[in-house]
C-alpha positions as CSV (number, residue, x, y, z in Angstrom):
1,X,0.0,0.0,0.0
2,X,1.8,3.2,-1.0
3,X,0.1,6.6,0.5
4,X,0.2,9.8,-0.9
5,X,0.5,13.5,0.8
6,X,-0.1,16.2,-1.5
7,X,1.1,19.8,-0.5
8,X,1.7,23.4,-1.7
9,X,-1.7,24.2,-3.5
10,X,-3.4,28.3,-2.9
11,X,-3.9,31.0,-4.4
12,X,-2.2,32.2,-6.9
13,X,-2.5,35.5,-9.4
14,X,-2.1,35.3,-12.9
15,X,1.7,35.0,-14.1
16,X,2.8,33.7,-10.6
17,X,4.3,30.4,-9.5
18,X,3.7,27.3,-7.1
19,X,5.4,24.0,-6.0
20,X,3.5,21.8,-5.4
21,X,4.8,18.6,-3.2
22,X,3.6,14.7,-2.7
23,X,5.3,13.1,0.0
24,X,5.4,9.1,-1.2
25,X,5.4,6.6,1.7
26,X,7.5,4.3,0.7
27,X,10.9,4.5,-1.7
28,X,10.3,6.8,-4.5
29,X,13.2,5.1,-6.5
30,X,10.8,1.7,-5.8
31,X,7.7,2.7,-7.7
32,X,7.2,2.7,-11.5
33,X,5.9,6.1,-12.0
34,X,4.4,9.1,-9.7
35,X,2.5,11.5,-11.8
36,X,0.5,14.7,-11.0
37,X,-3.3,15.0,-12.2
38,X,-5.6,17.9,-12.0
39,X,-9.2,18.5,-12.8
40,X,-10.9,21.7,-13.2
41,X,-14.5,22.0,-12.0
42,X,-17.3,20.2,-14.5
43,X,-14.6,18.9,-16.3
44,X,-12.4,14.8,-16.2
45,X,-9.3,14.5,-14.2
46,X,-6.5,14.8,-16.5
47,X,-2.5,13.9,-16.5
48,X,-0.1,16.8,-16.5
49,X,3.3,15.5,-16.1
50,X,4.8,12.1,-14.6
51,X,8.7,10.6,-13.4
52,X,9.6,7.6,-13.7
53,X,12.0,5.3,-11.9
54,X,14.4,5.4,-14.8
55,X,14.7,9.0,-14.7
56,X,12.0,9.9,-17.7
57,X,9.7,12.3,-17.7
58,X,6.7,13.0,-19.6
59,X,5.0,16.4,-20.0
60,X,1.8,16.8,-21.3
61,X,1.2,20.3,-23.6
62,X,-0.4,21.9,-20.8
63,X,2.6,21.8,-18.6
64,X,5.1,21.8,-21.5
65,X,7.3,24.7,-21.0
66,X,5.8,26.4,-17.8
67,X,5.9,23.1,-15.5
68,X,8.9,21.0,-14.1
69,X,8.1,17.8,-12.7
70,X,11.1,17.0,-10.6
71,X,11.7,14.2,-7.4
72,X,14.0,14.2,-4.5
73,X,14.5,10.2,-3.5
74,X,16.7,11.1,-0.1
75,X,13.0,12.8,0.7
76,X,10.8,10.2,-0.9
77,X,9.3,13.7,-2.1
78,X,8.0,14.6,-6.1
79,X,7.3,18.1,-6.9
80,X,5.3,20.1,-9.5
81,X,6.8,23.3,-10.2
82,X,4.6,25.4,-11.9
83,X,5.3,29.0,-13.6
84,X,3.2,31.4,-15.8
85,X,0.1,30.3,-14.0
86,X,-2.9,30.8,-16.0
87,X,-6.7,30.9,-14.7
88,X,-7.3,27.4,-16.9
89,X,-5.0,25.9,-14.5
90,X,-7.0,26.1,-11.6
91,X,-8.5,23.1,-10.4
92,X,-7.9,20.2,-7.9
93,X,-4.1,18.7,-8.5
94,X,-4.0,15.1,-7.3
95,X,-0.6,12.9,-7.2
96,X,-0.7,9.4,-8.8
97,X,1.7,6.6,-8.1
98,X,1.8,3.4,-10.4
99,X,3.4,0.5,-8.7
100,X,5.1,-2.5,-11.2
101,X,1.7,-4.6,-10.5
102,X,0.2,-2.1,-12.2
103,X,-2.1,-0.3,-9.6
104,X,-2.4,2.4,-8.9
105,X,-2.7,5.1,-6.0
106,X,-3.6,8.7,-5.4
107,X,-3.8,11.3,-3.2
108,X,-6.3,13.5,-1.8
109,X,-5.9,16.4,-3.7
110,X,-4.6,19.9,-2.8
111,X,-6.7,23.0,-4.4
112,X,-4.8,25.4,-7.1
113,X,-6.3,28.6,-7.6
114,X,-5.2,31.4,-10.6
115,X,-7.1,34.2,-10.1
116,X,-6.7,37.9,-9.7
């Protein structure tokens, strides 16, 4: 069973920055993939960005550019940096971690907020 902390989320204005964090209980280096989601209000929950054990990452184009997906094994910690904030990116941002059985676990959310 792997748990999930999500951290960092607020309120931000347009053009500023956040990190968000996700504290992994167990090894970070031990786990296929940890990934952050977010979903706006009326709208699916969607993939932004993931690392994998290898060292890869994968940015989809809404975080291409302005978002750095980064992890920090000695703190078992993955991060979301996130720049140029736009109001679009509000919404609820939700850490995922994939184990090598293939399930899958996620955390409860922490609240982003672009707005002036």
């Amino acid at each position: 069973q792997v748990q999930l902390v999500e951290s960092g989320g607020g309120l931000v204005q347009p053009g500023g920055s956040l990190r968000l964090s996700c504290l992994v209980s167990t090894s970070v280096s031990s786990i296929f993939a940890v990934g952050w989601y977010r979903q706006a209000p009326g709208k699916e929950r969607e993939l932004v960005a993931d690392t994998f054990r290898d060292g890869g990452t994968h940015y989809t184009e809404t975080a291409r550019g302005r978002f750095t997906i980064s992890r920090d094994s000695a703190k078992n910690t993955v991060y979301l940096q996130m720049n140029s904030l736009k109001p679009e990116d509000t919404g609820v941002y939700y850490c995922n971690a994939e184990d090598d059985d293939d399930y899958t676990y996620w955390g409860q959310g922490t609240q982003v907020t672009v707005s002036s």
